[in-house]
C-alpha positions in Angstrom: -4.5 -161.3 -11.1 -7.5 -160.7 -9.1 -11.0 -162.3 -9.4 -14.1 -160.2 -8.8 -16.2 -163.1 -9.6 -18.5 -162.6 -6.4 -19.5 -159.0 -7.4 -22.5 -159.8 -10.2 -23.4 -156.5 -11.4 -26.7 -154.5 -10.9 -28.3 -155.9 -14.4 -29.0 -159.1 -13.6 -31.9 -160.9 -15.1 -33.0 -164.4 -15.1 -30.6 -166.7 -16.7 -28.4 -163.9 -17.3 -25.6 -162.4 -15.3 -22.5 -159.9 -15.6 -19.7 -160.5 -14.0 -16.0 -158.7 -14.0 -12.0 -159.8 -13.7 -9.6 -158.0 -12.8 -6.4 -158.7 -14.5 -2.9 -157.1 -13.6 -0.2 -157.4 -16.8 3.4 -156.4 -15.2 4.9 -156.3 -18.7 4.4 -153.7 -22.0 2.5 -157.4 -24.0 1.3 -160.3 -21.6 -0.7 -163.2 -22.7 -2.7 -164.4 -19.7 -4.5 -167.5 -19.6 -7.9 -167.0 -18.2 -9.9 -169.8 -19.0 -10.2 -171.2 -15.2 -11.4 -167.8 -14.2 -14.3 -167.9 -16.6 -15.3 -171.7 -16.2 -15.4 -170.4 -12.3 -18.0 -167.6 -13.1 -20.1 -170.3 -15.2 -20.0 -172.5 -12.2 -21.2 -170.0 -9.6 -23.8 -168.7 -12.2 -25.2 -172.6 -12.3 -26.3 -172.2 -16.0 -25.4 -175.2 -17.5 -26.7 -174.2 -21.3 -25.9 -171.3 -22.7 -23.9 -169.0 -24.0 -20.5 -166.5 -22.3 -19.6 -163.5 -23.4 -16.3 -162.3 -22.6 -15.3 -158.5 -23.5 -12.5 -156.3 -22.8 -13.3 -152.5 -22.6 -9.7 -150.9 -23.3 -8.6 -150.2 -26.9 -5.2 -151.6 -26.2 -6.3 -155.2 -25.0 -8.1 -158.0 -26.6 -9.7 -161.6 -26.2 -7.9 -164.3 -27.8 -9.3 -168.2 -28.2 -6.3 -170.4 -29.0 -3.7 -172.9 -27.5 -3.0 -172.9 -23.8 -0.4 -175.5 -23.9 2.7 -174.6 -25.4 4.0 -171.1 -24.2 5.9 -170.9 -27.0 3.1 -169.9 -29.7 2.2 -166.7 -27.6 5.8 -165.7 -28.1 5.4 -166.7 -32.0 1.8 -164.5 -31.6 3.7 -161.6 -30.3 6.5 -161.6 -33.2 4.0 -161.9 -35.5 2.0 -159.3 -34.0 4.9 -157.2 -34.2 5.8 -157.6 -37.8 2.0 -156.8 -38.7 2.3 -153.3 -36.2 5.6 -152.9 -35.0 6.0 -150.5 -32.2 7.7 -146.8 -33.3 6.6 -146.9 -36.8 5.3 -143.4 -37.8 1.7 -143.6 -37.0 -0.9 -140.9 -37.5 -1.4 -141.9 -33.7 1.3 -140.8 -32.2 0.9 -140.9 -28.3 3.4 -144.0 -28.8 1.1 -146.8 -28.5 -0.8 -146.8 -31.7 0.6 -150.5 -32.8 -0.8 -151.5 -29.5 -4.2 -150.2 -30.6 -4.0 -151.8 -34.0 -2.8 -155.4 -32.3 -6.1 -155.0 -30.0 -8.0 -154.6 -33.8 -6.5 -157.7 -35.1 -7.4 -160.0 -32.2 -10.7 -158.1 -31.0 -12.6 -157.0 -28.2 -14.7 -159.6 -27.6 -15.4 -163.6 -27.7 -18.5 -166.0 -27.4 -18.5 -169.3 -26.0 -20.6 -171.8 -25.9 -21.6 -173.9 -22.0 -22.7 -177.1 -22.2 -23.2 -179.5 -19.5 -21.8 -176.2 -17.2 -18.4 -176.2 -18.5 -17.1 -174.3 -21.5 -17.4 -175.9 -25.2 -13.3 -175.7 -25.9 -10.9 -178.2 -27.8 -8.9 -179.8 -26.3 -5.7 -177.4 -26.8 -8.0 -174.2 -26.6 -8.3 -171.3 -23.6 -9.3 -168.0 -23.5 -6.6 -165.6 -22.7 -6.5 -161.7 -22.2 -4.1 -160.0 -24.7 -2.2 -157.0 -23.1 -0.5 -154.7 -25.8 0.3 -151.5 -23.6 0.9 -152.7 -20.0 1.4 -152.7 -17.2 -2.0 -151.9 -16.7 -4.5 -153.1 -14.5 -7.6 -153.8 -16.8 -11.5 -155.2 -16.5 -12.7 -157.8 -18.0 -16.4 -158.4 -18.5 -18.3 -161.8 -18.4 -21.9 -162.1 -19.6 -23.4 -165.5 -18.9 -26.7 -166.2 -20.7 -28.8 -169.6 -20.2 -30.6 -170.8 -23.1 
């Protein structure tokens, strides 16, 4: 996983800046903690009240907010995942990745997070993790930072 966190882009305002990940999955569905990566980008940003958005521009990938402790519940996401769009069934789609485009519906495109005090607002358990549902891929990520 690569971290492009030093390249803002060109449309930067006051209190508000875009910034882009990198992220390289080496397997078909990948989970991929990336909450470090984003308190990072906060941190060189120097807001310390505001808001991140985090967005994934790929049909077949989402944001996900949920545990980052036990590895086990992405496995029990996946299989459920599965059940929901399994891969193979007789889409309409039919380039043979149409269940990854439906999982990427379920979970979503995009998150919002609250800063505070310049770290994210997270429970305890919580992170933010890039979903990959037709990898190996090497896929952008996008992270708007906005001051209050």
């Amino acid at each position: 996983m690569t971290d492009q966190a030093g390249k803002a882009a060109a449309t930067e305002r006051a209190g508000s800046r875009l910034y882009g990940l990198q992220i390289e999955t080496r397997s078909r569905v990948e989970f991929k903690d990336i909450t470090d990566q984003i308190q990072k980008l906060i941190e060189k940003s120097g807001v310390s009240s505001g808001q991140c958005h985090v967005f994934v521009p790929h049909t077949s990938a989402a944001i996900l907010i949920n545990e980052n402790y036990d590895p086990g519940l992405r496995k029990d996401i996946d299989d459920f995942l599965k059940k929901l769009a399994p891969a193979g069934d007789a889409y309409q789609h039919d380039d043979g990745n149409c269940d990854a485009h439906l999982k990427a519906i379920l979970i979503g495109p995009s998150k919002t997070l609250l800063i505070d005090g310049g770290r994210l607002v997270l429970g305890q358990w919580q992170g933010v993790h890039f979903c990959e549902f037709d990898g190996p891929r090497r896929r952008d990520v996008k992270v708007k930072i906005v001051a209050d």
